[in-house]
N, C-alpha and C positions, 0 to 999 in steps of 0.2 A: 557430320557426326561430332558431337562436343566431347570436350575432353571429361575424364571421371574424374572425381575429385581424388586427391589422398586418401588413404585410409589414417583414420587419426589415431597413433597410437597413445595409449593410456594404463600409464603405470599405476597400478593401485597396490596403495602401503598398506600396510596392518593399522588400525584405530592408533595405536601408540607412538607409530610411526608417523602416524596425519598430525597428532597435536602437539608432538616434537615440531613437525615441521612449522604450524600457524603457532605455536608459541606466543613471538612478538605482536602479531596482532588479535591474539583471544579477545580481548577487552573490546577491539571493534567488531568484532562479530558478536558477541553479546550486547553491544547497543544497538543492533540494527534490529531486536527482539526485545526490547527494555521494554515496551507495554506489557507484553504477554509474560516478563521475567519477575515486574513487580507483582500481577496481578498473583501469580504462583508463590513469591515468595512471601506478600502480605497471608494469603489462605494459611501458606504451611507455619510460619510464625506465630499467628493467633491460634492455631490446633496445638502447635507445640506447646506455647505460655498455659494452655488449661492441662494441661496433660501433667504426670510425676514422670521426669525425664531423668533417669539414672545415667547408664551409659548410650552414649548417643554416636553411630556409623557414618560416615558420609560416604560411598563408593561414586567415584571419578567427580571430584571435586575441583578439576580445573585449577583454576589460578586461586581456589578460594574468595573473592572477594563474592559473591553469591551466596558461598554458605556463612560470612561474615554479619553479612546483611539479613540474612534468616535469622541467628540467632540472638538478636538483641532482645537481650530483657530476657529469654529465655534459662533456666533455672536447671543445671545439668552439673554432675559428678567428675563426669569423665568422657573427651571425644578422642576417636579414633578417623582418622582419614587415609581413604587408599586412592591414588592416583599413578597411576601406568607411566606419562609421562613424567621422563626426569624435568624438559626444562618449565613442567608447569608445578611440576610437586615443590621446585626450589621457589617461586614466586609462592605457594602456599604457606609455605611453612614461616616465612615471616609473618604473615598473616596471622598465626596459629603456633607461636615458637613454644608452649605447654603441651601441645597434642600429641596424639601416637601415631607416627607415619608410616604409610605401606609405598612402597613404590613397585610394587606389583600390577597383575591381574587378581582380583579378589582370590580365584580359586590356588592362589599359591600364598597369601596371605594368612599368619599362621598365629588365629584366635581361635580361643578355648569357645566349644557350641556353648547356644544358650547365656553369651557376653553381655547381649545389648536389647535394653528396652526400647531402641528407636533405631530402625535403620532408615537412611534418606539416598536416591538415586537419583537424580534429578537431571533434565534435558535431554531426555532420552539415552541416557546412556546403555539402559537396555537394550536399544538397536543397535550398540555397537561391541557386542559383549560377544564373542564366538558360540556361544552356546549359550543360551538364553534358559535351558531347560534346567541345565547345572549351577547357572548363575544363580535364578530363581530357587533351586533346592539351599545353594547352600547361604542362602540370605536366611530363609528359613530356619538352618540348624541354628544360628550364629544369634536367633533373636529370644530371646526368653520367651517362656509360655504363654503369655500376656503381652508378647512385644507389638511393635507395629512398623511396618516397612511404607514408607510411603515414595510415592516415585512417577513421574510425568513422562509421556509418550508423546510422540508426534503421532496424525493419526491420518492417512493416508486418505481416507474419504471427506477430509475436513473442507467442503468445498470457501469457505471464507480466507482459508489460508491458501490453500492450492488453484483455489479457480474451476469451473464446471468440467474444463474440457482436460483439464490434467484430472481429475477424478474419474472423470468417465473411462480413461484411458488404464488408470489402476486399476477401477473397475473390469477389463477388458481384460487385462494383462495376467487378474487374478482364475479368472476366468481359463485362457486361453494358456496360461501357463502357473499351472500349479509348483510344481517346484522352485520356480524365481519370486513368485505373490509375494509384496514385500520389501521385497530388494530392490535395492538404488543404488548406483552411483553419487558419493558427495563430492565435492569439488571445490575446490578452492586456492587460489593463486597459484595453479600449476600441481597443486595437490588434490590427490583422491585416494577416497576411502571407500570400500566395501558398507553400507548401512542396511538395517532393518526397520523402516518406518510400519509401524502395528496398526492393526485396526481398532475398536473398543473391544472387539471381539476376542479378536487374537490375545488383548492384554488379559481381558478376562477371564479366558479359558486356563492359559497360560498359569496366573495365580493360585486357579481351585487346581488345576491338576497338580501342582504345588505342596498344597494342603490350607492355602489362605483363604479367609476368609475376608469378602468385600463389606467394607462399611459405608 
């Protein structure tokens, strides 16, 4: 009879408490996605430069050097950035020492509704928001009547990114267990995070229930 293995315990932080802790190496985990980071940031830069960019949001901005790189050449009044972690909001804000900082969770962040003709959320930061329902409303209130929220998911059936048999298995999981569909474990140097990887489905629905409209 072989021995069982350990059971492996696995502390999981709060989202705020994961990117306190990779801080120091954000910048390499962003380069291990640098195709798929330019590919996102060239789209959303050429839509912002045709666009009348008044006041412009960024929710969970990271280290900034991302939305640095988005906004070149683009043509705006006034930005606002809210990011949860302290030690990436400080590497931000030299990035950005004009801007208006949140060091918050959006929903304790305290802008007047109907502020901003552009909000941006980008690398899935929506899977890591507690409540994605409330997040989504109050992006909503915060955009002017003509605004535009744009924002990138991970997408959990994406078999080019994930591979056949991790998809199938999402597949199965969504299946077999409706209330976890979704959910993942992130992990990284001894850290872990609670996440919500979407589907196009899930994102979609998500936003008309909202009151958005897709363009």
């Amino acid at each position: 009879m072989s021995k069982s293995r350990p059971i492996e315990k696995i502390n999981i932080s709060t989202s705020t408490e994961y990117y306190d802790a990779i801080a120091n190496s954000y910048s390499r985990e962003t380069e291990k996605r640098k195709q798929y980071i330019i590919s996102i940031n060239e789209w959303v830069r050429d839509w912002l430069r045709s666009q009348l960019c008044t006041n412009i949001l960024d929710v969970g901005t990271g280290d900034g050097k991302r939305l640095l790189n988005i906004l070149q050449d683009v043509n705006y009044l006034s930005l606002s950035i809210i990011e949860p972690s302290t030690k990436l909001i400080n590497i931000a804000q030299s990035n950005f020492p004009k801007s208006n900082f949140c060091n918050r969770d959006l929903k304790d962040c305290d802008f007047p509704k109907s502020s901003f003709s552009h909000v941006l959320s980008l690398w899935n930061v929506l899977g890591h928001v507690t409540n994605r329902h409330e997040f989504a409303a109050k992006i909503f209130q915060l955009l002017e009547p003509d605004g535009y929220f744009i924002f990138d998911v991970n997408n959990r059936y994406n078999i080019q990114n994930y591979g056949f048999i991790s998809v199938a298995r999402n597949y199965l999981k969504d299946i077999l267990s409706k209330a976890e569909a979704g959910y993942f474990i992130l992990r990284n140097s001894g850290n872990s995070t609670r996440v919500f990887i979407h589907s196009e489905r899930d994102a979609i629905a998500l936003m008309k229930m909202t009151g958005f409209e897709e363009i």
